[in-house]
N, C-alpha and C positions, 0 to 999 in steps of 0.2 A: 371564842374557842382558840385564836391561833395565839391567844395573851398567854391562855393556861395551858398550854401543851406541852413549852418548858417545864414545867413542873413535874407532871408526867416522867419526863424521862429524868428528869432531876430525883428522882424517891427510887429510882434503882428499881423498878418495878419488871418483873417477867416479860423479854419482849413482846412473847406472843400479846399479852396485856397491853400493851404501850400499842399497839393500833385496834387489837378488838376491843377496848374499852369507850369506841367511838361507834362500836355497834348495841349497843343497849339502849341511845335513845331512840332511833328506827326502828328496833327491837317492840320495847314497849309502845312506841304509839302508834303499830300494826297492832298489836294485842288489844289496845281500847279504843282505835279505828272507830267500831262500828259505834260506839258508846257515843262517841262524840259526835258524830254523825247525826246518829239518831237524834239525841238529842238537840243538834243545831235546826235540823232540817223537818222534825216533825211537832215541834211544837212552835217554835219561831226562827226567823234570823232578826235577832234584836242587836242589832250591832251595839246600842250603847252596852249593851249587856255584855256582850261577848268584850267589849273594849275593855269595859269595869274588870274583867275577868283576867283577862289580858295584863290589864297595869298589876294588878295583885298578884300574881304568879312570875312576872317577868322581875318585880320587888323582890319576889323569893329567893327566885332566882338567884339577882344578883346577891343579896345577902348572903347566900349558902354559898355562891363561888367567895366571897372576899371571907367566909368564914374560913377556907382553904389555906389561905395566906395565913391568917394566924395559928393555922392548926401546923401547918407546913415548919413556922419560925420558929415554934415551941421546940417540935420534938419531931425528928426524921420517924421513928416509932410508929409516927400518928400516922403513917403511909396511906394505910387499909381506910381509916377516919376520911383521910382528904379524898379517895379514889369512890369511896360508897358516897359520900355528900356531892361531890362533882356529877355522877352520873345522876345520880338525883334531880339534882340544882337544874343542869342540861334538860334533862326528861320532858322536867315541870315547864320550863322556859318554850321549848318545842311544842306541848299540850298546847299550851297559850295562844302560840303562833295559828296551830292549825285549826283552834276553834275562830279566830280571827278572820281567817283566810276562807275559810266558809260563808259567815257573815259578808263580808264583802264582796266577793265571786255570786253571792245572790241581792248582795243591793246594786251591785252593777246589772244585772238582767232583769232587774222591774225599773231600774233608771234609763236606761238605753237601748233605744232603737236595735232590732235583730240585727240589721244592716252594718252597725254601726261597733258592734260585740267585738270585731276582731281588731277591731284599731283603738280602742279602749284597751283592750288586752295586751297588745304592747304598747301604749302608753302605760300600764301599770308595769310589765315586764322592764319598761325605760326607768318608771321611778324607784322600782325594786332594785334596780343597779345602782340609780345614780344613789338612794340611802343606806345602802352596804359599802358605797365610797366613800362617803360623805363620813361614815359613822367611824371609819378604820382610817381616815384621815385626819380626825380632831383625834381619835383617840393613841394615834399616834406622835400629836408633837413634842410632846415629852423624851419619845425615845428618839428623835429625827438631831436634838442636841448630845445624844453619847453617841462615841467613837464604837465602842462597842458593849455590850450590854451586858453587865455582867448580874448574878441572883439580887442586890441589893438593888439597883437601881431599876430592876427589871418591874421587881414589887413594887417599887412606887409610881410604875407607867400602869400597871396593874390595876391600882387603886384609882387613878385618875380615869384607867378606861373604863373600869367599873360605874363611875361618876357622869362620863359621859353620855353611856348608855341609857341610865336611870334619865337622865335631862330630855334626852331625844324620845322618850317614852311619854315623859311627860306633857315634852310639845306636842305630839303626835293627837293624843288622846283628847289635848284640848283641841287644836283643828280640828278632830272628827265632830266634836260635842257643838261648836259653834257652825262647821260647813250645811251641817245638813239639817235639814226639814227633820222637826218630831214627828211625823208621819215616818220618814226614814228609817229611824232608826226601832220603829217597833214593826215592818212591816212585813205581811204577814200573805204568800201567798199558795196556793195548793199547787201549782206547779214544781216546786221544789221540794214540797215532801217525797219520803222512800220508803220503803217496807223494811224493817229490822229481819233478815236473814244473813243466811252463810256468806248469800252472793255481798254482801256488804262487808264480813271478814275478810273473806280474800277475792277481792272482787276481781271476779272474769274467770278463775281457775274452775269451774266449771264446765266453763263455754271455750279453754282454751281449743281442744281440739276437732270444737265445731267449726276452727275460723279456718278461711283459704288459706292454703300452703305459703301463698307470698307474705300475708299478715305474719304467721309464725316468723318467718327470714328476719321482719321486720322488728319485731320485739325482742329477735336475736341482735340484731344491728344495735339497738338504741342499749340493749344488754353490754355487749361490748364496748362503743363508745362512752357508758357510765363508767364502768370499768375504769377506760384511760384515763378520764377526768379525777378519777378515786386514787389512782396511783400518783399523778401527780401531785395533787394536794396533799396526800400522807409523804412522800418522798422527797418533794423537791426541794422542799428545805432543806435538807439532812445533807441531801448532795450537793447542794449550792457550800454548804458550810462546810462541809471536808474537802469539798476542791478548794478553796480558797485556803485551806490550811496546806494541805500538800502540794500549792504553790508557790506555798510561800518559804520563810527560811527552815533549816533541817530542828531545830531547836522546837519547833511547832508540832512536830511530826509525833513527840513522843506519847502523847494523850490528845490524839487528832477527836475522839466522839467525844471527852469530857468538855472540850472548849466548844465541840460544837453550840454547846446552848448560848455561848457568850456570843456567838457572830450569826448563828444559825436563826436567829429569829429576828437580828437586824437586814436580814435578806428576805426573811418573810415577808417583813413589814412593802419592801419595795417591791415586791412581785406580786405581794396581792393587792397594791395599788395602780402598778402597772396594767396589771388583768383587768382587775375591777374597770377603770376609765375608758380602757379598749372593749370591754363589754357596754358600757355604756353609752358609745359612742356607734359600736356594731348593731345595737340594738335600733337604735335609730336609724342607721343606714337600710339594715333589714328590712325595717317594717315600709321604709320612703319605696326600695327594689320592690318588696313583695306587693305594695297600694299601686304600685305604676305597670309592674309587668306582669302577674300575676295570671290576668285571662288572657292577654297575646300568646303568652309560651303555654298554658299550660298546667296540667299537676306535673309534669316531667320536669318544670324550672325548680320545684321544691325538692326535687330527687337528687339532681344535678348538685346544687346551692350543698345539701346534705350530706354526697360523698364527696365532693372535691373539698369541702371544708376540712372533715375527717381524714381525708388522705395527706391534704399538706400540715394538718398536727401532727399524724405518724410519720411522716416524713421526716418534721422538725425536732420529733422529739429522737429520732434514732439516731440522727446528725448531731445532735446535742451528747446522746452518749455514746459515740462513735468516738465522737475526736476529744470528748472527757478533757473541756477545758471550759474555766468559768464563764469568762463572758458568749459562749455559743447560747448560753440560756438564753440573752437578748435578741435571737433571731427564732427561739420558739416561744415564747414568752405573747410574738404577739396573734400568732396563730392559737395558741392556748384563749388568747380573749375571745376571739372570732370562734373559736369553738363552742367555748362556753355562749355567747349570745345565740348561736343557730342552736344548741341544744337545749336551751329554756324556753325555744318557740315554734320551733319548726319541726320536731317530733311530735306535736299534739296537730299539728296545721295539718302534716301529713298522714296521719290517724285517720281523721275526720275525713280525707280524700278518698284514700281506700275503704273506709266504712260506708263512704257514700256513691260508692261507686259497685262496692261487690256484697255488703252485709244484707242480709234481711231485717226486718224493721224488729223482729224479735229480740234481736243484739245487738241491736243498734245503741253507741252510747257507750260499751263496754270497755270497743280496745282503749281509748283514752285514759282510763279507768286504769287501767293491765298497764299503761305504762307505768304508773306509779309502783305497781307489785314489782315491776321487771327491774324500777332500780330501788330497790329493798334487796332483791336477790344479788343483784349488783354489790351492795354494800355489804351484805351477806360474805360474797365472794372474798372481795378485797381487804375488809378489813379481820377475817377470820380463818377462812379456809389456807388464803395464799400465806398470812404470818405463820399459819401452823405447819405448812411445808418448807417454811424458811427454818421453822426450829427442830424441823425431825431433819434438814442437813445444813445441818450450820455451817458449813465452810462454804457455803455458795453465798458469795458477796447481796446482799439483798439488797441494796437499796441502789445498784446497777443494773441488776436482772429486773428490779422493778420499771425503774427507766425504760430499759427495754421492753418491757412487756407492755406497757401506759403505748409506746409506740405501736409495738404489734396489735394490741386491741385497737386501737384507732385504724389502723389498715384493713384490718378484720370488716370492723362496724363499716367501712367504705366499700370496702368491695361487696358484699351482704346486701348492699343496698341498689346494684345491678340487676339484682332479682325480682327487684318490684315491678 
């Protein structure tokens, strides 16, 4: 996604478009949610199955993205062609993942010890890191030898990260096939089935306003902190790339968003590498803090961990566009990691605390469930609601007010969380 996003803004497409167009695969696979669901969980988790499923859609996948690039080279015209194929291509690739991600989330719970569930969990959380590094670091050496990146050479890191992808899928697929026991991967047990209803469309939204008032605070906090994390992944390249031009000589100055694309995504490359290793790295640390201290302090260590994380991102990031100079990004950049690691693990740790401390066994199970709804509505927000108020007043600089605001919702999601 962060290879073809130049492209996006390359086809001169309606702004509002250029970020809701990242809301149609969360879109769609809330609409066939339950579908997939259902069918993982009540008739089997057959992982080779789901794998087999997996490699063929993720193929598609990539196919329909590198069909973009030729439709792209032909003819600027074929806009509409590349924008309908892209969200497609995305969709299908998504579908894949989350039938994947079922399978495995239920071969780990007949494979391992109850005891033993949470530390498996973030070892998977670690490996999910360290292979989104790993995969945006090969499939970056290409572009690691241009100065800067301009449409031709961008397609041909394009093509190769395409190439890369397809290879790591392929390795993957075979590990799964040789790691584990044929019993594994057909296995089959009645504690993971579920009942095809509503509750499984939108799950929890019926029981939202059964739950204690501090749980709501709380689906508002992880709301908000989705949020910050949304803003800066759509923005901060954008900004990185125009401060680096309005740095630099006055001759740069006069088509500061058309060059964006030529430099703006060679700063992508280094910040989602940056993140990514401090995520991977936090992860770790995390899970070593939460195995050692955990029952000494407390559920209040998970609250603590939670808002002081959040408040020194909103901190960093309001400092970063306070003083609107490039290299400040390098002092939020690593608070951005540490953020991202506490929020891939410790909004569900703290679910399950509160659930097991105040829910009745009736809804038990739920909020976990609801966080997932809460960053749909998250993504909802960011990538549609806030562009559409950027284009009914256009002269409000957006992609500063966005900065800003990636801040203010991180202080928001911290303070919010006082209330637990």
């Amino acid at each position: 996604m962060v290879f073809i996003s130049p492209l996006f803004l390359k086809l001169d497409t309606p702004e509002l478009l250029d970020s809701s167009i990242w809301l149609f695969p969360p879109v769609i696979n809330l609409l066939i949610y339950p579908f997939i669901r259902y069918y993982s969980e009540s008739k089997s988790h057959q992982l080779k199955n789901a794998m087999i499923y997996f490699i063929i859609v993720s193929i598609m996948g990539i196919g329909l993205l590198a069909d973009t690039k030729s439709l792209y080279v032909d003819s600027i015209n074929k806009k509409t062609s590349v924008l309908i194929i892209s969200i497609i291509s995305f969709t299908v690739m998504d579908v894949g993942l989350e039938m994947l991600g079922f399978a495995c989330s239920a071969l780990l719970e007949d494979y391992v010890n109850p005891k033993q569930q949470q530390k498996v969990q973030s070892y998977r959380t670690f490996v999910d890191s360290f292979g989104k590094f790993t995969g945006f670091l090969v499939s970056s050496v290409l572009a690691f030898n241009f100065i800067y990146l301009n449409f031709d050479n961008f397609i041909e890191n394009l093509s190769f990260a395409y190439l890369v992808g397809l290879i790591m899928i392929l390795i993957g697929f075979g590990m799964v096939l040789i790691s584990f026991p044929r019993k594994g991967l057909d296995l089959v047990q009645s504690q993971h089935k579920m009942r095809f209803s509503i509750n499984s469309f939108l799950p929890g939204i019926t029981f939202l306003f059964q739950l204690p008032q501090n749980m709501k605070i709380f689906l508002l906090s992880h709301f908000f902190t989705c949020g910050s994390q949304l803003f800066v992944s759509v923005y901060a390249t954008l900004w990185s790339g125009i401060t680096m031009l309005e740095e630099g000589p006055q001759q740069y100055n006069e088509a500061i968003r058309n060059i964006v694309f030529d430099i703006g995504i060679s700063w992508g490359i280094v910040s989602i590498l940056y993140r990514g290793a401090l995520a991977l790295c936090m992860s770790a640390i995390l899970h070593l803090l939460t195995t050692l201290f955990l029952k000494q302090l407390g559920n209040r260590y998970t609250n603590t961990i939670y808002m002081i994380v959040n408040a020194l991102a909103g901190a960093s990031l309001l400092y970063t566009w306070s003083v609107n100079e490039f290299y400040s990004i390098f002092i939020t950049l690593p608070f951005w990691g540490v953020q991202t690691a506490v929020l891939s693990e410790l909004p569900y740790k703290l679910a399950n605390q509160l659930e097991d401390d105040q829910v009745r066994d009736t809804i038990k199970g739920l909020l976990p469930q609801m966080l997932n709804l809460t960053t749909f509505f998250s993504q909802a927000f960011m990538f549609f609601i806030i562009p559409l108020g950027f284009l009914l007043f256009s002269s409000v600089d957006d992609i500063s007010v966005s900065m800003f605001m990636s801040g203010i919702f991180s202080l928001i999601g911290s303070f919010l969380v006082c209330f637990l």
